[in-house]
C-alpha positions as CSV (number, residue, x, y, z in Angstrom):
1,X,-22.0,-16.9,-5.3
2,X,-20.9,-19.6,-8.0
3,X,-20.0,-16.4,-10.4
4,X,-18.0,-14.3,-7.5
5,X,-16.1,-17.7,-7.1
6,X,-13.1,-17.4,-9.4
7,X,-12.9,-13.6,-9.2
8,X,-12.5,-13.9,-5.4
9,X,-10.3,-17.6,-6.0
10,X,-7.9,-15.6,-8.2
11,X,-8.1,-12.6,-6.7
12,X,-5.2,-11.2,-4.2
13,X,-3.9,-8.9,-1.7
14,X,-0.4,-7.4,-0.7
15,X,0.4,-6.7,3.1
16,X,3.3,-5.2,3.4
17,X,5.5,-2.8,6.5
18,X,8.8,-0.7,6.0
19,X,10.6,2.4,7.2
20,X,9.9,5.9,6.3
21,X,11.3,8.9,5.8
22,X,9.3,12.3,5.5
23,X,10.2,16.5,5.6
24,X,6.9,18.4,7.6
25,X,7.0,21.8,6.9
26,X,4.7,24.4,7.6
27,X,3.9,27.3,5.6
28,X,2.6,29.9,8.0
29,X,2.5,34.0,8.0
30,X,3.1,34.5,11.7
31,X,6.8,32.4,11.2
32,X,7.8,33.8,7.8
33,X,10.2,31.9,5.5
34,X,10.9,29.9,8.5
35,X,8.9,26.4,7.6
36,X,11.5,23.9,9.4
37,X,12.0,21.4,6.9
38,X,14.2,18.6,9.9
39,X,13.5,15.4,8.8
40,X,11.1,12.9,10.8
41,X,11.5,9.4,10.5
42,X,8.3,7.0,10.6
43,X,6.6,4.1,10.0
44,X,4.2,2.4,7.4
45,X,2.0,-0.7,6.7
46,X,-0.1,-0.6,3.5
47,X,-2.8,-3.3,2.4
48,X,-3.2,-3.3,-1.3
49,X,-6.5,-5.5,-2.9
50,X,-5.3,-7.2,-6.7
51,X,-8.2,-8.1,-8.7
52,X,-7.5,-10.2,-11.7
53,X,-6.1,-8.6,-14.1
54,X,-6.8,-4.9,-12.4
55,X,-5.0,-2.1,-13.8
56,X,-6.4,0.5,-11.4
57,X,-6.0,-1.0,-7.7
58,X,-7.1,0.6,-3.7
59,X,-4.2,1.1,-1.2
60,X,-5.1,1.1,2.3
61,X,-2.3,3.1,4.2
62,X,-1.4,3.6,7.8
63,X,1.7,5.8,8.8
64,X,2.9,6.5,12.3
65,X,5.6,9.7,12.3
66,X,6.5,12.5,14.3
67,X,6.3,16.2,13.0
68,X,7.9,19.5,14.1
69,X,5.8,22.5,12.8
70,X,6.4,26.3,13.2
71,X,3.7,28.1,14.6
72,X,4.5,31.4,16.3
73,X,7.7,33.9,16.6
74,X,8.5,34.9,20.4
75,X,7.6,38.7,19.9
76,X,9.7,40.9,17.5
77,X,12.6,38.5,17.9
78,X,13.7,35.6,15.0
79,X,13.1,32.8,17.6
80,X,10.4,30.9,16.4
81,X,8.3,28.3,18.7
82,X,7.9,24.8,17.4
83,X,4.8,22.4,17.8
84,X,5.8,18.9,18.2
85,X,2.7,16.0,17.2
86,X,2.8,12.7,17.3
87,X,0.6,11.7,14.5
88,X,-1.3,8.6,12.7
89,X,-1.9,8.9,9.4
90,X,-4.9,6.5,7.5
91,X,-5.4,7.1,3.5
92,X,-6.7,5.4,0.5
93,X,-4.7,5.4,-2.5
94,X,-6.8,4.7,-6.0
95,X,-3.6,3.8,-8.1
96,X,-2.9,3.0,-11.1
97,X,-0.5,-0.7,-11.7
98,X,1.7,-1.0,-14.5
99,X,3.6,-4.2,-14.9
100,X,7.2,-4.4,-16.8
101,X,9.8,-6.5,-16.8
102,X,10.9,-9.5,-14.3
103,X,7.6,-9.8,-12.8
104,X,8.2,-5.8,-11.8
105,X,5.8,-3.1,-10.7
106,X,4.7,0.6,-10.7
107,X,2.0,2.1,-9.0
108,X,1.0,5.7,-8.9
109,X,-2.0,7.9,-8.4
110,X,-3.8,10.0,-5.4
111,X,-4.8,9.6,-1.9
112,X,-7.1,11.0,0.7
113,X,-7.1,10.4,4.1
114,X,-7.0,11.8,8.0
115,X,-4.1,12.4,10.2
116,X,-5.2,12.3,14.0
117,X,-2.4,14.4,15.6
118,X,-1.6,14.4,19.8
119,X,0.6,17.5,20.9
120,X,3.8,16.7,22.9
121,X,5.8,19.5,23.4
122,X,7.3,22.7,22.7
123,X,10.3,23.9,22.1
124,X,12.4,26.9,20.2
125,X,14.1,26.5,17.1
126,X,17.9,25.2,17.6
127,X,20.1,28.3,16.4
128,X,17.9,30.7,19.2
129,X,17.8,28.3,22.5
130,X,20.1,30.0,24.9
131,X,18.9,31.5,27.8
132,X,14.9,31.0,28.0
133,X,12.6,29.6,30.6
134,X,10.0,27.8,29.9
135,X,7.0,28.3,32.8
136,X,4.0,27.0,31.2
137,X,3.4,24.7,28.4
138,X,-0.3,23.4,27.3
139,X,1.1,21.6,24.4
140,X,0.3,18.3,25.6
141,X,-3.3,19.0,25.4
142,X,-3.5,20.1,21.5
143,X,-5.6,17.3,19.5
144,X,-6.7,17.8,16.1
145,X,-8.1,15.5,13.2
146,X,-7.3,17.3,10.1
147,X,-8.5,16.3,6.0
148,X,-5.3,15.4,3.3
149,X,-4.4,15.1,-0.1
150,X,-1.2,13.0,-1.5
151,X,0.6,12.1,-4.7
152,X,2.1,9.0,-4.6
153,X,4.4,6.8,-6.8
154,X,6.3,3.3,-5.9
155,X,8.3,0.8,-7.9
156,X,8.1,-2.8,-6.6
157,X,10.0,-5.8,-7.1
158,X,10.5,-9.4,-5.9
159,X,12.9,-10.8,-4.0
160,X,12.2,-14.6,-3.9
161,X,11.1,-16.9,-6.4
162,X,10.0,-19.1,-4.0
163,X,8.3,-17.1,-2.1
164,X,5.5,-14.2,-3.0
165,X,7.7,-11.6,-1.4
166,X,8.6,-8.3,-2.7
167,X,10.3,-5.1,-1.9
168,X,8.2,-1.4,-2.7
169,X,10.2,1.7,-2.9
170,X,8.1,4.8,-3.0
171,X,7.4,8.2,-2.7
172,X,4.6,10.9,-2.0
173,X,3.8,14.1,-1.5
174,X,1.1,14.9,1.3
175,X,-0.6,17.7,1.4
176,X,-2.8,19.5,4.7
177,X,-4.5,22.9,5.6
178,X,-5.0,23.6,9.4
179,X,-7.2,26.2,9.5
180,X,-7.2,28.6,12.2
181,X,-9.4,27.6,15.1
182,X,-9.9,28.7,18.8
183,X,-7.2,26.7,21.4
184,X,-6.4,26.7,24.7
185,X,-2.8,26.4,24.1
186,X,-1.1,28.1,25.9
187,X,3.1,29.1,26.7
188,X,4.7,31.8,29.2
189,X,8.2,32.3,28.3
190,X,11.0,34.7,29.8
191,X,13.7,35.6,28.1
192,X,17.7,36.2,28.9
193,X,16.4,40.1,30.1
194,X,13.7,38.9,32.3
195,X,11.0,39.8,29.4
196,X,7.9,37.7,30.0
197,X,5.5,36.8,26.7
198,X,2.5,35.2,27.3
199,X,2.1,33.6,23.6
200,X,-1.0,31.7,22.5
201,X,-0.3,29.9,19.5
202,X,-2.0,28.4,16.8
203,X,-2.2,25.6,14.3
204,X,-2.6,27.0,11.0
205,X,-1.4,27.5,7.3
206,X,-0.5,24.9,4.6
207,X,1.3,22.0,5.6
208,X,3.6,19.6,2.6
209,X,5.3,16.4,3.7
210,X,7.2,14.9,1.0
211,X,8.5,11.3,2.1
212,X,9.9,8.4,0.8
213,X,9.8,4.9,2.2
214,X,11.1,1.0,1.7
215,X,8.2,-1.8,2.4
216,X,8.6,-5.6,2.8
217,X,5.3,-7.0,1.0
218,X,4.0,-10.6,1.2
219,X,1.3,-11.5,-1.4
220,X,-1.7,-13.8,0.0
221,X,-4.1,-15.6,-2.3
222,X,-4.5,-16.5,-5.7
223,X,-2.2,-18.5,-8.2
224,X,0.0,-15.7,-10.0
225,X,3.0,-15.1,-7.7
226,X,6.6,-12.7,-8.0
């Protein structure tokens, strides 16, 4: 205990929330080059441990943010049915921390993670809306925990000198494969000319977010400051 003493006295840790800003888009061969790339915007809080003199630091992050993801075409037409998730996003980032000038910050490496995503809705793509009825839709029953990868770089920088408080501006890449799985979704649709499609979508393909985001930190602990 009296030799874990100064490395846990000096030791630190960065809390820090902010805004987000991602673009889900979902590669999948039932929708074609269609892979809706509307923004989403979201929230972040990350929790970063600072050992002494560490170049290579953990980043505990937790995002909250909407997505809108392609997943079936409504028979031979080019209207393409949506997903819509609410999701939570948890990762661990192993970075690396360079400092440079004026007490200033980069940070970048990889992450893995989970995102746990609840099914709200469906809906058509914009351009092709007119006209259809909606009868059934089992979207809000569509829960899935699925595995992913991210890139990630930030730049950080202080704002007070009298207080440990400092501004990251970052961005990443995530990365997600849905695999194709049994579901009970389900959606009946009928059309302008009374056709009725009985569609059965499914999750799957490769999935990219890129994102950028703006975090308030606040330093806790140990003597060096911003």
């Amino acid at each position: 205990m009296l030799l874990c003493l100064p490395l846990a006295t000096h030791a630190q840790v960065d809390i820090g929330a902010g805004g987000e800003f991602g673009f889900p888009m979902l590669y999948n061969k039932d929708v074609g080059s269609y892979n809706h790339s509307t923004g989403s915007p979201g929230a972040r809080v990350h929790f970063t441990y600072l050992p002494p003199n560490g170049t290579f630091v953990p980043t505990l992050s937790l995002q909250v943010m909407p997505y809108t993801l392609p997943v079936t075409k409504l028979g031979n037409t080019d209207r393409v049915l949506n997903m819509k998730f609410t999701t939570i996003n948890a990762m661990v980032y192993g970075r690396v921390r360079k400092q440079v000038a004026n007490n200033r910050e980069w940070y970048y490496g990889l992450g893995i993670g989970a995102t746990y995503m609840q099914g709200t809705k469906m809906d058509f793509n914009k351009a092709n809306l007119n006209n259809l009825q909606v009868l059934t839709d089992s979207s809000e029953y569509i829960k899935a925990v699925t595995p992913n990868i991210a890139i990630n770089a930030e730049y950080r920088m202080p704002i007070s000198a009298e207080m440990p408080l400092a501004v990251g501006i970052g961005g990443q890449v995530l990365y997600s494969y849905y695999s194709e799985r049994q579901t009970t979704t389900r959606m009946d649709v009928v059309d302008e000319n009374y056709n009725h499609y009985k569609l059965n979508p499914k999750l799957s393909g490769h999935m990219l977010n890129p994102s950028f985001y703006v975090i308030i930190y606040y330093r806790f602990a140990g003597r060096e400051r911003y």
